[in-house]
Gaussian input, Z-matrix of N, CA and C with variables (Angstrom, degrees):
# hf/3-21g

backbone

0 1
 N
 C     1     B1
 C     2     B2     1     A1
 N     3     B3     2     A2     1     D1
 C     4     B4     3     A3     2     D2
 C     5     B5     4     A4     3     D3
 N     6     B6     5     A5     4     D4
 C     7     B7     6     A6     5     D5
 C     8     B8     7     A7     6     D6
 N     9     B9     8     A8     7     D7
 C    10    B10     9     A9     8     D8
 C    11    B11    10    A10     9     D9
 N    12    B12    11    A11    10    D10
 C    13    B13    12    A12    11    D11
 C    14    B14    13    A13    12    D12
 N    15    B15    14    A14    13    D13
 C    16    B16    15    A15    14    D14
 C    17    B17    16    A16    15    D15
 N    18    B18    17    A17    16    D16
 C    19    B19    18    A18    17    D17
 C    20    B20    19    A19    18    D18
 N    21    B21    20    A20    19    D19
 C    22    B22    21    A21    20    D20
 C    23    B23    22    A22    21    D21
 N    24    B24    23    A23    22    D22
 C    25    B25    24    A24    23    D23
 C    26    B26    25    A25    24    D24
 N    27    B27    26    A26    25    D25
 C    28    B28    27    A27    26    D26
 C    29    B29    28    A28    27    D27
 N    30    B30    29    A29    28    D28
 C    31    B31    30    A30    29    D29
 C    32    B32    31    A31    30    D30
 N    33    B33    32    A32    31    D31
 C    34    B34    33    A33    32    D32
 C    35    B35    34    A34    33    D33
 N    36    B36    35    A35    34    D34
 C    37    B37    36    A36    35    D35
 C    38    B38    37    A37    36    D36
 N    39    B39    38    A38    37    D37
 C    40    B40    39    A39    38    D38
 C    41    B41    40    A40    39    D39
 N    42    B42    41    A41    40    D40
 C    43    B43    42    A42    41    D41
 C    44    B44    43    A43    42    D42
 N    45    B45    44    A44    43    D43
 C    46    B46    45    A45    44    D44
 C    47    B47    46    A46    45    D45
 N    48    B48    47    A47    46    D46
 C    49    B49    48    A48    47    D47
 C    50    B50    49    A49    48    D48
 N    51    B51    50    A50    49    D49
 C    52    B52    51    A51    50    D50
 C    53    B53    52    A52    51    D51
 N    54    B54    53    A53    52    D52
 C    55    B55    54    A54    53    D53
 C    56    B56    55    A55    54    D54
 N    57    B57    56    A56    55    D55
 C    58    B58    57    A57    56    D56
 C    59    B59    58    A58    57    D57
 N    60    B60    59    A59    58    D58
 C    61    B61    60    A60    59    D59
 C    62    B62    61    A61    60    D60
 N    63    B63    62    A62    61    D61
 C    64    B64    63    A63    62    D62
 C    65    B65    64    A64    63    D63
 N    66    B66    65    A65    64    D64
 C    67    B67    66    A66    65    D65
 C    68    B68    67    A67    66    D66
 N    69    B69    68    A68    67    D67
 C    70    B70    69    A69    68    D68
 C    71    B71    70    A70    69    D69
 N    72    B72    71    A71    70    D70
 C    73    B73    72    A72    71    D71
 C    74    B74    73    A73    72    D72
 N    75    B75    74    A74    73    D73
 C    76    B76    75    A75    74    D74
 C    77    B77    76    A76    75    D75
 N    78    B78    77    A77    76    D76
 C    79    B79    78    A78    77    D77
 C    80    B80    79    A79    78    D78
 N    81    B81    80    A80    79    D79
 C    82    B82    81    A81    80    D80
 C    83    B83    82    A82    81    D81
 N    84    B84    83    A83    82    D82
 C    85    B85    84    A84    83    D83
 C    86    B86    85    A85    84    D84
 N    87    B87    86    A86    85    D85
 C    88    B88    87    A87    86    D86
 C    89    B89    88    A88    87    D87
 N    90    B90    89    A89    88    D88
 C    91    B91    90    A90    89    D89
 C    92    B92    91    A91    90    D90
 N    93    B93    92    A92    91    D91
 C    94    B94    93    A93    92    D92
 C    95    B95    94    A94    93    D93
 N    96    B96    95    A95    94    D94
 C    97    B97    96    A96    95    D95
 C    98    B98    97    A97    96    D96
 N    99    B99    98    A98    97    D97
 C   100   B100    99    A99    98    D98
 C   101   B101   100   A100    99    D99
 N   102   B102   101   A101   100   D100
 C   103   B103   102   A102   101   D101
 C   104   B104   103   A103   102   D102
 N   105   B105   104   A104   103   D103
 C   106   B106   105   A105   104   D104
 C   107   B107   106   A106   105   D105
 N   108   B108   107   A107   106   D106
 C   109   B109   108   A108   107   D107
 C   110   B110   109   A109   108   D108
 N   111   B111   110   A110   109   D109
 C   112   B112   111   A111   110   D110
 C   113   B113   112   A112   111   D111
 N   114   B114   113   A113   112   D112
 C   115   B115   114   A114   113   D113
 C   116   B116   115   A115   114   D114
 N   117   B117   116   A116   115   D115
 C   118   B118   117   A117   116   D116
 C   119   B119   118   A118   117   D117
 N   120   B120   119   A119   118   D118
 C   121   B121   120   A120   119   D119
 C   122   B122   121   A121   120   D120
 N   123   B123   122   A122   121   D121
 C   124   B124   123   A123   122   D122
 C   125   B125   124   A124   123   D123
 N   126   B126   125   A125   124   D124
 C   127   B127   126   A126   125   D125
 C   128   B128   127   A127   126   D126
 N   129   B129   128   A128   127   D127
 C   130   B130   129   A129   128   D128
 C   131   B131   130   A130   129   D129
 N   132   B132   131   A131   130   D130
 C   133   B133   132   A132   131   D131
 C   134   B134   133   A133   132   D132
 N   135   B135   134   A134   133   D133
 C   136   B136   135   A135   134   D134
 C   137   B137   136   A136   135   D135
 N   138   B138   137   A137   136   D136
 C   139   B139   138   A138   137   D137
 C   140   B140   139   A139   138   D138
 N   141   B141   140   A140   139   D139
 C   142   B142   141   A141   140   D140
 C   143   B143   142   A142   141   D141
 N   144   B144   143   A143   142   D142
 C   145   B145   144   A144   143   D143
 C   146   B146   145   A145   144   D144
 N   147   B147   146   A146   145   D145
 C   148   B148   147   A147   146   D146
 C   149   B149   148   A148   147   D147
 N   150   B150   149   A149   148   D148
 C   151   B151   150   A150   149   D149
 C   152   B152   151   A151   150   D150
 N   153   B153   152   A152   151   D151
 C   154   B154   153   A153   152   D152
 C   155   B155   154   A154   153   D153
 N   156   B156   155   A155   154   D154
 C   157   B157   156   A156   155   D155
 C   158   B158   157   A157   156   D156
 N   159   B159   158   A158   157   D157
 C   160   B160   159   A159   158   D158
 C   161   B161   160   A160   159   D159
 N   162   B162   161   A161   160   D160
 C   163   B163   162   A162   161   D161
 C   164   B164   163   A163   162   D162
 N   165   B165   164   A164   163   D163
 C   166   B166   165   A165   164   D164
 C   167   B167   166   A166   165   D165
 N   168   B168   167   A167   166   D166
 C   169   B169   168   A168   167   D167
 C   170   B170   169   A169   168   D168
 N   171   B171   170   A170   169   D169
 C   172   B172   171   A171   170   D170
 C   173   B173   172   A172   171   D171
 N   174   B174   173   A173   172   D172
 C   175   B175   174   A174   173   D173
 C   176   B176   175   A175   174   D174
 N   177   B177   176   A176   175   D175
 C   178   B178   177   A177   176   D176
 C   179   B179   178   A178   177   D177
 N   180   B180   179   A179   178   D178
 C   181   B181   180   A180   179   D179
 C   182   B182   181   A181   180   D180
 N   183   B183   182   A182   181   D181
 C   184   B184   183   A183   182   D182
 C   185   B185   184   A184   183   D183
 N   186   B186   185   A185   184   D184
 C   187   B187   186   A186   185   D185
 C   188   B188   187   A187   186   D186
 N   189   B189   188   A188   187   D187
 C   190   B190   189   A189   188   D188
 C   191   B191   190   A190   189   D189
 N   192   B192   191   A191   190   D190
 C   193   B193   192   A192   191   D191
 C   194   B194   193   A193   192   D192
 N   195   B195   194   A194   193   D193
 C   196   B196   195   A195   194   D194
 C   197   B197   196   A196   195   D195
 N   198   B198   197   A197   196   D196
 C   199   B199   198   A198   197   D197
 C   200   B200   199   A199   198   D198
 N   201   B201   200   A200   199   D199
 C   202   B202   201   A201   200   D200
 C   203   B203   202   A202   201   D201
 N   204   B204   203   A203   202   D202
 C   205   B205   204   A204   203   D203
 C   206   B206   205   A205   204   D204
 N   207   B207   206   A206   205   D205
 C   208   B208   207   A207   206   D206
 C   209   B209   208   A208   207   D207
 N   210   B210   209   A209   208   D208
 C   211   B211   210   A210   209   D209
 C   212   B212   211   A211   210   D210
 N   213   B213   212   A212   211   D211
 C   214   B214   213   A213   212   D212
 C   215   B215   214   A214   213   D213
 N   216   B216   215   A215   214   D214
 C   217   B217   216   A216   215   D215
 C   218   B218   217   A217   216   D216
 N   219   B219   218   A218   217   D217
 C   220   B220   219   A219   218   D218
 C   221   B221   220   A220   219   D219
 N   222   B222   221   A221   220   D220
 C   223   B223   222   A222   221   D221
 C   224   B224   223   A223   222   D222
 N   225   B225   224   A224   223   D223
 C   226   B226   225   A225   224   D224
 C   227   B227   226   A226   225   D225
 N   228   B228   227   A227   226   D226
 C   229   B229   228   A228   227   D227
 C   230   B230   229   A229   228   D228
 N   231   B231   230   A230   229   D229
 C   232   B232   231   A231   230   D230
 C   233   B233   232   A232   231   D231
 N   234   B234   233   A233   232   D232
 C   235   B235   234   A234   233   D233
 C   236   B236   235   A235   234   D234
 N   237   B237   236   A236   235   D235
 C   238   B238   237   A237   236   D236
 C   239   B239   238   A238   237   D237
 N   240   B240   239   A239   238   D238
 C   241   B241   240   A240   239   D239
 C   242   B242   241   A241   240   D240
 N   243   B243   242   A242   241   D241
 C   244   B244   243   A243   242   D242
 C   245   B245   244   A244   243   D243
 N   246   B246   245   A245   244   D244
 C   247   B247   246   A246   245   D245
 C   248   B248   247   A247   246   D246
 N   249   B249   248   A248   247   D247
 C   250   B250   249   A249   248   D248
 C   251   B251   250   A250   249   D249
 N   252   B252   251   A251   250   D250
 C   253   B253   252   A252   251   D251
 C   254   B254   253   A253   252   D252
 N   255   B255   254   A254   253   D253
 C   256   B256   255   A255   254   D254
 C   257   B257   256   A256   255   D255
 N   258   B258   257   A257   256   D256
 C   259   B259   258   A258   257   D257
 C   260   B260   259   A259   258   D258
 N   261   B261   260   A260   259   D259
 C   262   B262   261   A261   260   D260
 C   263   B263   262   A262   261   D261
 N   264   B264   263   A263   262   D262
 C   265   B265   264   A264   263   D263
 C   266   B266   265   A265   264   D264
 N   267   B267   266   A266   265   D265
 C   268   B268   267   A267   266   D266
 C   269   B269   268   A268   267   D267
 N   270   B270   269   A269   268   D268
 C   271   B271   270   A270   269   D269
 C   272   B272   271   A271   270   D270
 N   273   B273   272   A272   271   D271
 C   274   B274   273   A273   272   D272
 C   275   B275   274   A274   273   D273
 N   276   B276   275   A275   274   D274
 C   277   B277   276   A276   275   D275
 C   278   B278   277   A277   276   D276
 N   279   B279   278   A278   277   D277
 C   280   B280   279   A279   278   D278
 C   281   B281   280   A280   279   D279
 N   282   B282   281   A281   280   D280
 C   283   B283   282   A282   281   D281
 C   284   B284   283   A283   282   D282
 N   285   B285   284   A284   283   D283
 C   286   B286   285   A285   284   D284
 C   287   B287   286   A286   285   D285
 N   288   B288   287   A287   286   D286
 C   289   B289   288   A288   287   D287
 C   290   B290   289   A289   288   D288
 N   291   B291   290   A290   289   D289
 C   292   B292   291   A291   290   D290
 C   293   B293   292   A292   291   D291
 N   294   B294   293   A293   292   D292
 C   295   B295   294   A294   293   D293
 C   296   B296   295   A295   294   D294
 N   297   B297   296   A296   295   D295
 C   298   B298   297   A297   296   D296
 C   299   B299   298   A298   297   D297
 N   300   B300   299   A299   298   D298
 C   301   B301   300   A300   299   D299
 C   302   B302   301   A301   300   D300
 N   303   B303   302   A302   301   D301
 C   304   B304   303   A303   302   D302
 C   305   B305   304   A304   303   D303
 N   306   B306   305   A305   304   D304
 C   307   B307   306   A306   305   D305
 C   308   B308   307   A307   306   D306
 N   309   B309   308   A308   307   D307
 C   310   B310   309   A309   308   D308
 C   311   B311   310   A310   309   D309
 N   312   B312   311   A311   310   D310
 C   313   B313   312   A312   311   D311
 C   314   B314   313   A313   312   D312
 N   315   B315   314   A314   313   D313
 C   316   B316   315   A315   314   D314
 C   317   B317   316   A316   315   D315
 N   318   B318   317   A317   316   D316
 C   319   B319   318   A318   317   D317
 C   320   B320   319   A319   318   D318

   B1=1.4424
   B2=1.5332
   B3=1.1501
   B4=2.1234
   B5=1.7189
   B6=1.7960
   B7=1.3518
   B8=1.3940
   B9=1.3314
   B10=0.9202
   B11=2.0024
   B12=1.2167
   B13=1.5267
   B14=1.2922
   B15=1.3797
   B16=2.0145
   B17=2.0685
   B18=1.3034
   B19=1.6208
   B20=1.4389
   B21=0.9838
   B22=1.4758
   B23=1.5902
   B24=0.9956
   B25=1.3678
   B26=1.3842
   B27=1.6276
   B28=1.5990
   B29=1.5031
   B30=1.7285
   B31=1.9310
   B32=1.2065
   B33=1.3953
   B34=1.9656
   B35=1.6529
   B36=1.3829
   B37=1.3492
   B38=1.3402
   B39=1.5391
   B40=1.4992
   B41=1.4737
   B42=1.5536
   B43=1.8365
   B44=1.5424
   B45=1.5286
   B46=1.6822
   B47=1.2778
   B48=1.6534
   B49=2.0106
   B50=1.1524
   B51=1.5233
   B52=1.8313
   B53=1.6758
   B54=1.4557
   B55=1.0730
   B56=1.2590
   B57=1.0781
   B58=1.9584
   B59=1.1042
   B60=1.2326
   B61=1.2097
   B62=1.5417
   B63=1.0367
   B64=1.3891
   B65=1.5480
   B66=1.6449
   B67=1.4934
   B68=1.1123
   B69=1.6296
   B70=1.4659
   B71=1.7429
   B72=1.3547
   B73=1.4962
   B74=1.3606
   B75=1.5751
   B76=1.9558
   B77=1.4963
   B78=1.0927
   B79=1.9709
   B80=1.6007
   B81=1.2092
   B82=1.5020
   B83=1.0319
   B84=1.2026
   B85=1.0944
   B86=1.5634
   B87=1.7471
   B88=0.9821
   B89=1.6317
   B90=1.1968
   B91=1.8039
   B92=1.8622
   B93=1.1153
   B94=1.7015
   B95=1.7130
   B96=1.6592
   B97=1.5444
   B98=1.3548
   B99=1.4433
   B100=1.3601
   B101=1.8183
   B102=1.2280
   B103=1.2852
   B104=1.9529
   B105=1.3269
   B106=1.2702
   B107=1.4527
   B108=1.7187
   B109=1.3537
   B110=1.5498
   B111=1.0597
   B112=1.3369
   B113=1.4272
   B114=1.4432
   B115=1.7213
   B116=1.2281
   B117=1.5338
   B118=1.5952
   B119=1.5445
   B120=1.4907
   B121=1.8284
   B122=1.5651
   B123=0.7477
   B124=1.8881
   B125=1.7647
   B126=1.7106
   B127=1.3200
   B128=1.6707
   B129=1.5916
   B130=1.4509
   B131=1.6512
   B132=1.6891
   B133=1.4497
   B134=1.2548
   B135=0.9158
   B136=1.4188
   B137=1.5992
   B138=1.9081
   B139=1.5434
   B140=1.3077
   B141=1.6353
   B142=1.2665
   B143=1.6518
   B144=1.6870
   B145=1.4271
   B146=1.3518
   B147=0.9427
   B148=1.6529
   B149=1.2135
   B150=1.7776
   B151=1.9574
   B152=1.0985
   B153=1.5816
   B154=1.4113
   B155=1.9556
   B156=1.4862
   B157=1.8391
   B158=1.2813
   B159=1.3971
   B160=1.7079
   B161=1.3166
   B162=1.5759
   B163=1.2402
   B164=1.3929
   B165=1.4358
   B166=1.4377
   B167=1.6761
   B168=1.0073
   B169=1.7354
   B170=1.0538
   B171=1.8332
   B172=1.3415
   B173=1.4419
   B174=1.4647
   B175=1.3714
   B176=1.7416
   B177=2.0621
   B178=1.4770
   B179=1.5647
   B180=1.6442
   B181=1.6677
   B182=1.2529
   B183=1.7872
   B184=1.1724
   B185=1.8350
   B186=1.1950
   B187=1.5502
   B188=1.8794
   B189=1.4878
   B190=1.4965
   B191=1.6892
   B192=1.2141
   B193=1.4584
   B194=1.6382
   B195=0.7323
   B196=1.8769
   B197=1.6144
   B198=1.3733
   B199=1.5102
   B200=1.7820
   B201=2.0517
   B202=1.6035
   B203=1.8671
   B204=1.5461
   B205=1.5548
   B206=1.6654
   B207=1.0776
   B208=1.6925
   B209=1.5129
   B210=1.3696
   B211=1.3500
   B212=1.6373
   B213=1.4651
   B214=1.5648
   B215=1.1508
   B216=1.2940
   B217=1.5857
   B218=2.0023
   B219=1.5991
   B220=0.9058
   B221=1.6559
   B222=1.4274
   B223=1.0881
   B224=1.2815
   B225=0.9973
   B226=1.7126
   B227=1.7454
   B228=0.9053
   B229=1.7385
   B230=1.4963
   B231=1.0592
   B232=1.6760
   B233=1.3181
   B234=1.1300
   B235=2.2169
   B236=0.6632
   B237=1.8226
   B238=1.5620
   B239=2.0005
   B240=2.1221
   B241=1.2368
   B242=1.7835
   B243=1.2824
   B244=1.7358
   B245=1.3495
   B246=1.3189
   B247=1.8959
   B248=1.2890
   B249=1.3735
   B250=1.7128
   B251=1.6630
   B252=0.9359
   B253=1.6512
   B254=1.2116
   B255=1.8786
   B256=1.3406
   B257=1.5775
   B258=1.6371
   B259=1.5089
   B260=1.8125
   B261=1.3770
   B262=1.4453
   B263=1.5305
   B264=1.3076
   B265=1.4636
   B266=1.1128
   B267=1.2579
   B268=1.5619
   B269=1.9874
   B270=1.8274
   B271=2.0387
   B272=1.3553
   B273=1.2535
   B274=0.9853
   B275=1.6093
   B276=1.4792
   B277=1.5449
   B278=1.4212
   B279=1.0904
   B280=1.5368
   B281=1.5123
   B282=1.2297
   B283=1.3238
   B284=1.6208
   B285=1.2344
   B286=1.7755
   B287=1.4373
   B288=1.2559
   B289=1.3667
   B290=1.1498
   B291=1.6012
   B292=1.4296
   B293=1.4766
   B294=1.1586
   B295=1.7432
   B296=1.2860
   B297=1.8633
   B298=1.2571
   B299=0.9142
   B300=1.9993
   B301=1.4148
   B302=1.9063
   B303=1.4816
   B304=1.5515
   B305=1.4130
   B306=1.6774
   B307=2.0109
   B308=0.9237
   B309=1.5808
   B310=1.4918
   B311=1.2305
   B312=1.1968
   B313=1.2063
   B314=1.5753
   B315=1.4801
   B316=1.7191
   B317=1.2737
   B318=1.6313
   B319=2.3557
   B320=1.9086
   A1=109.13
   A2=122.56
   A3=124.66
   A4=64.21
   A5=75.33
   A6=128.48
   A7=113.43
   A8=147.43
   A9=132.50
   A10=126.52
   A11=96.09
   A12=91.49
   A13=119.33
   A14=112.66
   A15=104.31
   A16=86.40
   A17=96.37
   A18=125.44
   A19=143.04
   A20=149.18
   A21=146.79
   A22=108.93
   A23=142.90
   A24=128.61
   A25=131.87
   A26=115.03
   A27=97.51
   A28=79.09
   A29=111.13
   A30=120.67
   A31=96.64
   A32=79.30
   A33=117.81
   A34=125.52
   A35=97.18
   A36=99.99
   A37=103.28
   A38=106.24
   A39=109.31
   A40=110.91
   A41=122.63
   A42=111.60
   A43=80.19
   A44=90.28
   A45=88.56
   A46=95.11
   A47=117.88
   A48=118.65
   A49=81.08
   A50=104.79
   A51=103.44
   A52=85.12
   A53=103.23
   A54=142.63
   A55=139.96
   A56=132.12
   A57=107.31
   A58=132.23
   A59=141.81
   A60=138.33
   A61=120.63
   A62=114.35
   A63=131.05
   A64=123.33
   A65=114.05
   A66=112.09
   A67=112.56
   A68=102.06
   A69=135.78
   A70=105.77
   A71=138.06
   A72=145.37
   A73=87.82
   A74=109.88
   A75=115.78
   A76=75.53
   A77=133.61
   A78=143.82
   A79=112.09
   A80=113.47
   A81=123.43
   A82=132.55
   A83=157.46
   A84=154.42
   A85=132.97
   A86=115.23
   A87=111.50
   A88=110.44
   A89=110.93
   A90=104.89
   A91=103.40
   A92=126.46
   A93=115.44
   A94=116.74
   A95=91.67
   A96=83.92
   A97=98.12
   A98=123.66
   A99=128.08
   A100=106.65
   A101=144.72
   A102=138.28
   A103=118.21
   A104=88.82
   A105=104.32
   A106=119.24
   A107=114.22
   A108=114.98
   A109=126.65
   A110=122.64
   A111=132.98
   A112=114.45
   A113=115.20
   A114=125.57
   A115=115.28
   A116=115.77
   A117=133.47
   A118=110.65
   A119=103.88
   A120=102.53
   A121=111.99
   A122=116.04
   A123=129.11
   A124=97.54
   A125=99.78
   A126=113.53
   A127=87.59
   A128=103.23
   A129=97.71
   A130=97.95
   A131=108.89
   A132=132.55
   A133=121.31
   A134=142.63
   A135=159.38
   A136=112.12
   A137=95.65
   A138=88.97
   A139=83.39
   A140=104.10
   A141=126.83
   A142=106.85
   A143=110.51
   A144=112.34
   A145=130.11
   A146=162.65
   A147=150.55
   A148=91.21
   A149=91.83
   A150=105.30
   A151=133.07
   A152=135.42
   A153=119.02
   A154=101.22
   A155=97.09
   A156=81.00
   A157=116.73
   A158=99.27
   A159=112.64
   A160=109.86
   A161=138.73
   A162=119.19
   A163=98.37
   A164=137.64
   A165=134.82
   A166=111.08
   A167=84.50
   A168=93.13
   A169=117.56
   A170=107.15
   A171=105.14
   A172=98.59
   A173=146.59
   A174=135.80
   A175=146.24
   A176=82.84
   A177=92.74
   A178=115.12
   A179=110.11
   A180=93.22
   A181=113.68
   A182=121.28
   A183=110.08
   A184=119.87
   A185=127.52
   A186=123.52
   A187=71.34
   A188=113.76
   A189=124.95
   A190=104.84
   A191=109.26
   A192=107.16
   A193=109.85
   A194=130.30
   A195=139.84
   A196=99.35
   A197=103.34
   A198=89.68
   A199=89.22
   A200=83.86
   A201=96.31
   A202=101.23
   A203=129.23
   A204=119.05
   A205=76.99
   A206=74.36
   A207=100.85
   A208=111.48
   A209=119.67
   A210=128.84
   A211=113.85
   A212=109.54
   A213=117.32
   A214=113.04
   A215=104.37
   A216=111.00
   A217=106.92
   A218=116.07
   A219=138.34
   A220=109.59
   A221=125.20
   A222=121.02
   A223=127.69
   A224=134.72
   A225=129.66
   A226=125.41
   A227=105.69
   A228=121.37
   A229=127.39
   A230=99.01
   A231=90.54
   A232=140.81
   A233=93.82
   A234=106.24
   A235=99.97
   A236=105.04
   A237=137.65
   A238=81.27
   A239=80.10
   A240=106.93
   A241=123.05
   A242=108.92
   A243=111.38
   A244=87.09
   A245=138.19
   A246=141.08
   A247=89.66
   A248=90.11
   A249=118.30
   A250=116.84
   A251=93.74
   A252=109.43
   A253=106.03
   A254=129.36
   A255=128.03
   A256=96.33
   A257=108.77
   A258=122.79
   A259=91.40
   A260=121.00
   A261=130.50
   A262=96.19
   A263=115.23
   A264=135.88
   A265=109.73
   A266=124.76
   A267=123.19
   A268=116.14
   A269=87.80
   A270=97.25
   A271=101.34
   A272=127.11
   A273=140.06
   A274=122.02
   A275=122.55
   A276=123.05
   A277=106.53
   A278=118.32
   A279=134.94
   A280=102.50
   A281=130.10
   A282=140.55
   A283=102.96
   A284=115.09
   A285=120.47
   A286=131.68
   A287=132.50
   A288=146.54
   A289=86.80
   A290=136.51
   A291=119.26
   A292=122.48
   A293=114.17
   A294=111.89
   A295=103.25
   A296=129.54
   A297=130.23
   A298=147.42
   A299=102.85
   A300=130.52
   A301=92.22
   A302=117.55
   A303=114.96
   A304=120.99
   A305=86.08
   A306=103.82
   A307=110.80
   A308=121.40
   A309=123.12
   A310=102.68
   A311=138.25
   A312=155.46
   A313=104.95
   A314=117.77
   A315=108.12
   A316=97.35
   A317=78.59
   A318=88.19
   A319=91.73
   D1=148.62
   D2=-159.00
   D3=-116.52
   D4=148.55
   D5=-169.08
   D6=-135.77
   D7=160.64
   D8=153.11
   D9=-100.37
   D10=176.02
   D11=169.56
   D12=-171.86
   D13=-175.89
   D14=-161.46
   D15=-143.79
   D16=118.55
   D17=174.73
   D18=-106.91
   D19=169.02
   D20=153.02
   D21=-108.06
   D22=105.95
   D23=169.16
   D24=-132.34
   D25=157.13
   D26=-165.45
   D27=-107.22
   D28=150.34
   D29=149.60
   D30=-89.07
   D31=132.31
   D32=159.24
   D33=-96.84
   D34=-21.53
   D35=167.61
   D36=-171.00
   D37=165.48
   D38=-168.90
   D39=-160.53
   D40=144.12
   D41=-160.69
   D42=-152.45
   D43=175.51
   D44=174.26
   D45=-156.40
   D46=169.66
   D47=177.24
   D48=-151.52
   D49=162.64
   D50=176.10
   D51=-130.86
   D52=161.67
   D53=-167.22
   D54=-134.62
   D55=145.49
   D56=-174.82
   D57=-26.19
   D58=52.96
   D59=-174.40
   D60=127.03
   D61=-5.31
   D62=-169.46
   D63=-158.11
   D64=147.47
   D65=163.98
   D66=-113.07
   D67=119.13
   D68=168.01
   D69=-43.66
   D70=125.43
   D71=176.36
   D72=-104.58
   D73=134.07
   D74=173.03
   D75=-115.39
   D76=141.63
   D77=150.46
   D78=-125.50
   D79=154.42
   D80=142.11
   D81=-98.36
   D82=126.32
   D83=-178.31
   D84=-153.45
   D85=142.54
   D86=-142.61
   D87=-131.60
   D88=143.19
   D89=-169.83
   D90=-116.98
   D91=103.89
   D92=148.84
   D93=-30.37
   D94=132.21
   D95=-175.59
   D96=-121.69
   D97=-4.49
   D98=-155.53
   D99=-130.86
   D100=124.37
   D101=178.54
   D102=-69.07
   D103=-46.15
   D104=-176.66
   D105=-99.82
   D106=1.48
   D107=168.78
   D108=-125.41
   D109=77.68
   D110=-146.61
   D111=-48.97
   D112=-28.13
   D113=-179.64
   D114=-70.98
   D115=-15.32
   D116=-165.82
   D117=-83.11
   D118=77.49
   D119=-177.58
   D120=-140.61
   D121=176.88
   D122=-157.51
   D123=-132.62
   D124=126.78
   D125=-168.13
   D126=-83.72
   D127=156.64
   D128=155.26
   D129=-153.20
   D130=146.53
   D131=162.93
   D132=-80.52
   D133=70.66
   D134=-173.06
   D135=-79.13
   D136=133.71
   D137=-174.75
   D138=-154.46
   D139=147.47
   D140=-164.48
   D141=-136.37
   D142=132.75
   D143=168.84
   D144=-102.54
   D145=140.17
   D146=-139.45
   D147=170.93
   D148=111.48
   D149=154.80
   D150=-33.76
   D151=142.75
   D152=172.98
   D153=-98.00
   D154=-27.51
   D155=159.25
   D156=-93.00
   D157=132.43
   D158=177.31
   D159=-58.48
   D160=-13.72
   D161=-163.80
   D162=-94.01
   D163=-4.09
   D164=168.62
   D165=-68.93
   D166=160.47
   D167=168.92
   D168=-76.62
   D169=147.46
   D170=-169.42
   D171=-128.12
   D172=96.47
   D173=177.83
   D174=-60.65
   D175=-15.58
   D176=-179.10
   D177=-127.91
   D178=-175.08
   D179=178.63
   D180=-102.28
   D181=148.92
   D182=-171.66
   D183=-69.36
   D184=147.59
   D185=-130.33
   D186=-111.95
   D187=157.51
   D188=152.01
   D189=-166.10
   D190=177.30
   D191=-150.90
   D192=-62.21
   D193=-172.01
   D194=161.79
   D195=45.37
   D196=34.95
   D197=167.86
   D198=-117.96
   D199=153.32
   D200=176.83
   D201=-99.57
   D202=151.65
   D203=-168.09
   D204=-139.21
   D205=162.73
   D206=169.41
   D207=-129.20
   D208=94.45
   D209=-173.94
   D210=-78.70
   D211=164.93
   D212=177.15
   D213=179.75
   D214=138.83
   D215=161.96
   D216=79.46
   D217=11.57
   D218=-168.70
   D219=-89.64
   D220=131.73
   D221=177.45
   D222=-83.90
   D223=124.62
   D224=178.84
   D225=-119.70
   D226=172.24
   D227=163.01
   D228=-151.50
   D229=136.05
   D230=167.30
   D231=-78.39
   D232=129.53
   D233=-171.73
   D234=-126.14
   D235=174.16
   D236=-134.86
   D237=-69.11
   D238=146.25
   D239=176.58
   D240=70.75
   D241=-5.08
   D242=169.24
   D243=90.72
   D244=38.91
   D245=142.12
   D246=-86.60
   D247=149.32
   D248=163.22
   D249=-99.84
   D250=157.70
   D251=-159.11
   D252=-120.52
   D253=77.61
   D254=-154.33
   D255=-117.10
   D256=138.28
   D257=178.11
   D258=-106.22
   D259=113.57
   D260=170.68
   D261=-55.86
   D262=142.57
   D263=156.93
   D264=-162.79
   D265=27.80
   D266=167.90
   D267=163.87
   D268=105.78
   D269=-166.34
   D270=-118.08
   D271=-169.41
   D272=116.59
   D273=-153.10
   D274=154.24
   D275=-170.55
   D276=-69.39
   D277=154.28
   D278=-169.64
   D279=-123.44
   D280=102.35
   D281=169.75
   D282=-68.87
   D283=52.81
   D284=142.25
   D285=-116.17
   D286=-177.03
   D287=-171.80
   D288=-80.51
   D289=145.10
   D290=148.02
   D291=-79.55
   D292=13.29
   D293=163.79
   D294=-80.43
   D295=-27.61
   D296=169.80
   D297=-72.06
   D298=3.01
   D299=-153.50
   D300=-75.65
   D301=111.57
   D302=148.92
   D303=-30.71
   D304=142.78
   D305=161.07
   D306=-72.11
   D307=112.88
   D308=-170.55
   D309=-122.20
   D310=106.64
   D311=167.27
   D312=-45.17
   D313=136.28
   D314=173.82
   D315=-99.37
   D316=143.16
   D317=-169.89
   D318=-129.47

């Protein structure tokens, strides 16, 4: 059953396909969970929807690699291997380094 939740995360990679009406975002993305243990992080499957006409609304930002986001209000599930399985509906870009990216606990 999807749940939601509120994150910090860096993309590691990012693709896109378009579709009836829209381009599909495939991402990876990844959250520190630990301060003092650097290996200690949480996979995530990230998927993003974006109009192909510009005159629709668009609610989120368009995602590309080495960016850090600050997610919320986003629905998820858990998949194979203890990744999360997150549908974007609510980011925004984080003007940091991602070596600077905070331990962000998922709440």
């Amino acid at each position: 059953m999807p749940a939601q939740l509120s994150t910090v995360l860096y993309i590691s990679n990012y693709q896109e396909k378009i579709s009836s009406g829209f381009i599909i975002g495939n991402a990876t993305g990844y959250t520190r969970l630990d301060e003092t243990n650097g290996d200690k992080m949480q996979k995530f499957n990230i998927v993003a929807f974006y109009p192909i006409d510009d005159s629709k609304p668009c609610y989120i930002p368009k995602i590309q690699e080495g960016q850090v986001l600050s997610v919320a209000n986003s629905k998820f599930s858990i998949g194979a291997n203890n990744e999360i399985d997150l549908i974007l509906a609510a980011a925004s870009i984080l003007d940091i380094d991602p070596k600077d990216a905070p331990v962000h606990q998922i709440s």
